[in-house]
C-alpha positions in Angstrom: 2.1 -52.8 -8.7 -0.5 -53.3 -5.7 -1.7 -50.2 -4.4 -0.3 -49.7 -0.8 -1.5 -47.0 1.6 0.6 -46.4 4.7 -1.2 -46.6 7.9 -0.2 -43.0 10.0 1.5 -43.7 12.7 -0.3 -43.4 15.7 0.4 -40.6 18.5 1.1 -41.6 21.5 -2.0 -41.2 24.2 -0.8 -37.9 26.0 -1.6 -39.2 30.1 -3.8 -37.0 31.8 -3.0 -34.1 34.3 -4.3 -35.9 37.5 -1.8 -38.9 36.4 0.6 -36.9 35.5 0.4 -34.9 38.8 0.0 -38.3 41.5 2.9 -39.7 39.6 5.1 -36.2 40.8 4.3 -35.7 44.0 4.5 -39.6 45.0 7.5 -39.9 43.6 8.7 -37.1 44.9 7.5 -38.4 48.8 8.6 -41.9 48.2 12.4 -40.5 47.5 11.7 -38.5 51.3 11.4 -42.2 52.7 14.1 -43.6 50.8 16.7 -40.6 52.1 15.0 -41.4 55.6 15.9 -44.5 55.7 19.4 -44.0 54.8 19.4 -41.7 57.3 18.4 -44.5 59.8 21.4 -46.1 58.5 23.8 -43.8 58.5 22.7 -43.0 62.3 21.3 -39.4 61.7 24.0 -38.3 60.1 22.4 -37.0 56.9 20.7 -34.1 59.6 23.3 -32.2 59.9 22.9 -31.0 56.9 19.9 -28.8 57.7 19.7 -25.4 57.9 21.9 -23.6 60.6 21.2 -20.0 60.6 23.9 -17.4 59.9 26.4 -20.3 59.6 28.4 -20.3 56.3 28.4 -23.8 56.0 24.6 -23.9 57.4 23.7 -22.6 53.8 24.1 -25.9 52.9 21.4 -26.6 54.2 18.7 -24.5 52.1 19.1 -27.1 49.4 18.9 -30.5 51.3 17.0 -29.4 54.4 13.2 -30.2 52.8 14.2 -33.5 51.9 15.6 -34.7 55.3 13.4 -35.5 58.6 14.7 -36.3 62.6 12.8 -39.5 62.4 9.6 -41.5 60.8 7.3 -40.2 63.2 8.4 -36.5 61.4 8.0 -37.7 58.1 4.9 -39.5 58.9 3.8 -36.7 59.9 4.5 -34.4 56.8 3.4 -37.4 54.4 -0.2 -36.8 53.8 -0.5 -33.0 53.0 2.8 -33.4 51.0 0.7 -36.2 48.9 -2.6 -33.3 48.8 -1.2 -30.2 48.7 1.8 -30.9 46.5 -0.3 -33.1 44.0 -2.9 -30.3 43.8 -0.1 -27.5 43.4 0.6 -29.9 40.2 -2.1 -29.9 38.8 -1.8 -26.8 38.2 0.6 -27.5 35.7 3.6 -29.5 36.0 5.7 -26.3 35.0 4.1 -24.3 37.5 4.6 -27.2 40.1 8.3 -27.1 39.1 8.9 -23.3 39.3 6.5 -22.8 42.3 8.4 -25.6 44.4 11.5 -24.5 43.2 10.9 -20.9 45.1 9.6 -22.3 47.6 12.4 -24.5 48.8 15.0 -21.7 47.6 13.3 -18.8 49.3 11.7 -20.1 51.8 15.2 -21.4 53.0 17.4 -18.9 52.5 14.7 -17.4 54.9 14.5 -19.4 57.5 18.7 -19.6 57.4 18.5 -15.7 58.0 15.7 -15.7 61.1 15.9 -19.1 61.7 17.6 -18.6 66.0 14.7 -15.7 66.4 12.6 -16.4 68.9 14.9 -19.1 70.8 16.8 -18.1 74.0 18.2 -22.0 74.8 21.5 -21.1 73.8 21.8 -23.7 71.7 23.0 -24.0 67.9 19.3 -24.6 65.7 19.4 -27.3 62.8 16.1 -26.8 60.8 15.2 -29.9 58.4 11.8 -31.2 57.6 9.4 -30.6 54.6 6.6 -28.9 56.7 8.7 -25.0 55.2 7.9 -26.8 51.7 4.5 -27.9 52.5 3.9 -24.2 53.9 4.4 -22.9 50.4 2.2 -25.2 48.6 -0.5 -24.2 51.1 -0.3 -20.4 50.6 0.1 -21.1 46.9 -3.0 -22.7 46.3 -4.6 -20.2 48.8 -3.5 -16.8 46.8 -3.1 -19.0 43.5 -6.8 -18.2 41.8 -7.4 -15.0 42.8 -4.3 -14.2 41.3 -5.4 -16.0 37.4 -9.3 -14.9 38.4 -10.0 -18.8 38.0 -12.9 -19.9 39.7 -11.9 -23.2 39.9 -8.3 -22.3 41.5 -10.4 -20.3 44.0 -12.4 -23.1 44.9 -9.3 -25.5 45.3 -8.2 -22.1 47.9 -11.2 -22.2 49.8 -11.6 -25.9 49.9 -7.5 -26.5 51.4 -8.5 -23.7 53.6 -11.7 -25.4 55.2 -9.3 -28.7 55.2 -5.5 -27.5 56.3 -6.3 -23.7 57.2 -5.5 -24.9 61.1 -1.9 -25.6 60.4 -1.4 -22.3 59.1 -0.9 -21.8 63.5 2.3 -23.2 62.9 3.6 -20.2 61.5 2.9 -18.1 64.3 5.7 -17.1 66.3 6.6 -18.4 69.4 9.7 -17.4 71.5 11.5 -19.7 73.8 11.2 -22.7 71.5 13.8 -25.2 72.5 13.9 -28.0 69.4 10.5 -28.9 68.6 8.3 -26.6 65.3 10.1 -24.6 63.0 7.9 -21.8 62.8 10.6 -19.8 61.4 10.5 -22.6 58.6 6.7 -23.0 58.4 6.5 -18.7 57.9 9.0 -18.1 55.5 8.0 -21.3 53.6 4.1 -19.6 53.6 5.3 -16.3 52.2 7.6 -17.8 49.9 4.3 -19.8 48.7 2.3 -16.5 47.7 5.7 -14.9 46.1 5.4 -18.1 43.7 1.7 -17.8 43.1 3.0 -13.9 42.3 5.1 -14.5 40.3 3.7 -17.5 38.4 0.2 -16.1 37.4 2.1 -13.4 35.3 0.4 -14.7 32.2 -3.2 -14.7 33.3 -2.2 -11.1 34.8 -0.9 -10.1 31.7 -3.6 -11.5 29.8 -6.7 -10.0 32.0 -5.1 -6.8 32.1 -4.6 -6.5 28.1 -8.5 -7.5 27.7 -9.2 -4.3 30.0 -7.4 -2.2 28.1 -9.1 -3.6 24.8 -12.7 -3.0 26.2 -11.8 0.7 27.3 -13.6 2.8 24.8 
C-alpha cells in the first residue's frame, strides 16, 4: 500500500478591505445610474416617490428617496463624494458601513420628512430625493468617527475629508424662502444622523477604553 498524504486544502485568499470597500460603494453608485436611467424612461416618474413632508404616503419616501435624483446633472453631481466618502466610511468595516448607512438613510429621512416644508414659503407641496442627505451622513461620520474609537488614523481620515469636503458642510445651513433647488433640510438631518451612527457604532472601542481606565485605577 503506497503511502499517500493528502494535500490540505487550500483557503481561499480573504480580498483585502480597500477591495472589499471600492467594490461596495461602486456598486452601490452604479445601481443610482441604473435607477436614473429608468427614471429617464419612465419620464420622472420614479420621483415622486421622494420624500413629502408630513404626508402619509410621503413616508414612502424615506426608503427610496436616496436612491432617486431629478436628472444626470444631480446625480453627476452627487457621484464623486458618494465614491470617497462612502468608500472611506467602508473601510471602516463593511459592518459598520452597513449599520452606519443604514441610520443614516433611516434617520436622516424620517428627519427631513418631519422639517422638510421649514423654511419654504412658495406654497408649494416639497418632494425631497437625492443622495446628498446620505452623503451628509458619511461626511459627519468620518468627521466625529475617530475621536469617538481614539484612533489616530480615523482622526486623520476626519481631518483630511474636512480640509477636502468641509465646504459643503454650507449646505446644511438653513435658508428660508427656498423655492426647489438644495435640500438643506435633507443635507442637516442627514449630517446629524451621520454623528448619531458614529455614536452609536464606536460602542466597542468606548466600551473597551473605558474598561482599561478602570483597570489602571489603583
Amino acid at each position: 500500500m503506497s503511502n499517500y498524504t493528502p494535500t490540505p486544502a487550500r483557503r481561499p485568499k480573504k480580498r483585502s478591505g480597500w477591495v472589499v470597500a471600492g467594490t461596495t460603494i461602486v456598486s452601490f453608485v452604479a445601481l443610482l445610474y441604473v435607477i436614473e436611467l429608468f427614471d429617464q424612461i419612465d419620464g420622472h416618474h420614479l420621483d415622486d416617490y421622494g420624500i413629502r413632508p408630513m404626508e402619509t404616503d410621503g413616508l414612502w419616501g424615506v426608503l427610496f428617496a436616496p436612491l432617486l435624483h431629478a436628472n444626470w446633472a444631480h446625480l453627476a453631481a452627487n457621484t464623486g463624494p458618494a465614491l470617497v466618502l462612502g468608500f472611506l466610511v467602508a473601510l471602516a468595516g463593511l459592518a459598520r458601513f452597513f449599520w452606519a448607512t443604514a441610520i443614516i438613510w433611516i434617520v436622516g429621512g424620517l428627519g427631513t420628512w418631519l422639517i422638510g416644508n421649514w423654511g419654504s414659503s412658495c406654497g408649494l407641496e416639497s418632494d425631497h430625493i437625492g443622495a446628498s442627505g446620505l452623503i451628509f451622513g458619511w461626511l459627519t461620520f468620518l468627521l466625529v468617527f475617530g475621536f469617538f474609537i481614539g484612533s489616530g488614523w480615523q482622526i486623520l481620515v476626519g481631518v483630511l475629508v474636512l480640509v477636502a469636503y468641509g465646504g459643503v458642510l454650507w449646505g446644511a445651513v438653513p435658508v428660508l424662502n427656498v423655492c426647489g433647488g438644495v435640500s438643506w433640510q435633507g443635507h442637516l438631518c442627514g449630517g446629524i444622523a451621520g454623528v448619531l451612527a458614529a455614536y452609536l457604532l464606536s460602542r466597542p472601542e468606548r466600551d473597551a477604553r473605558q474598561r482599561r481606565r478602570l483597570g489602571a485605577t489603583p
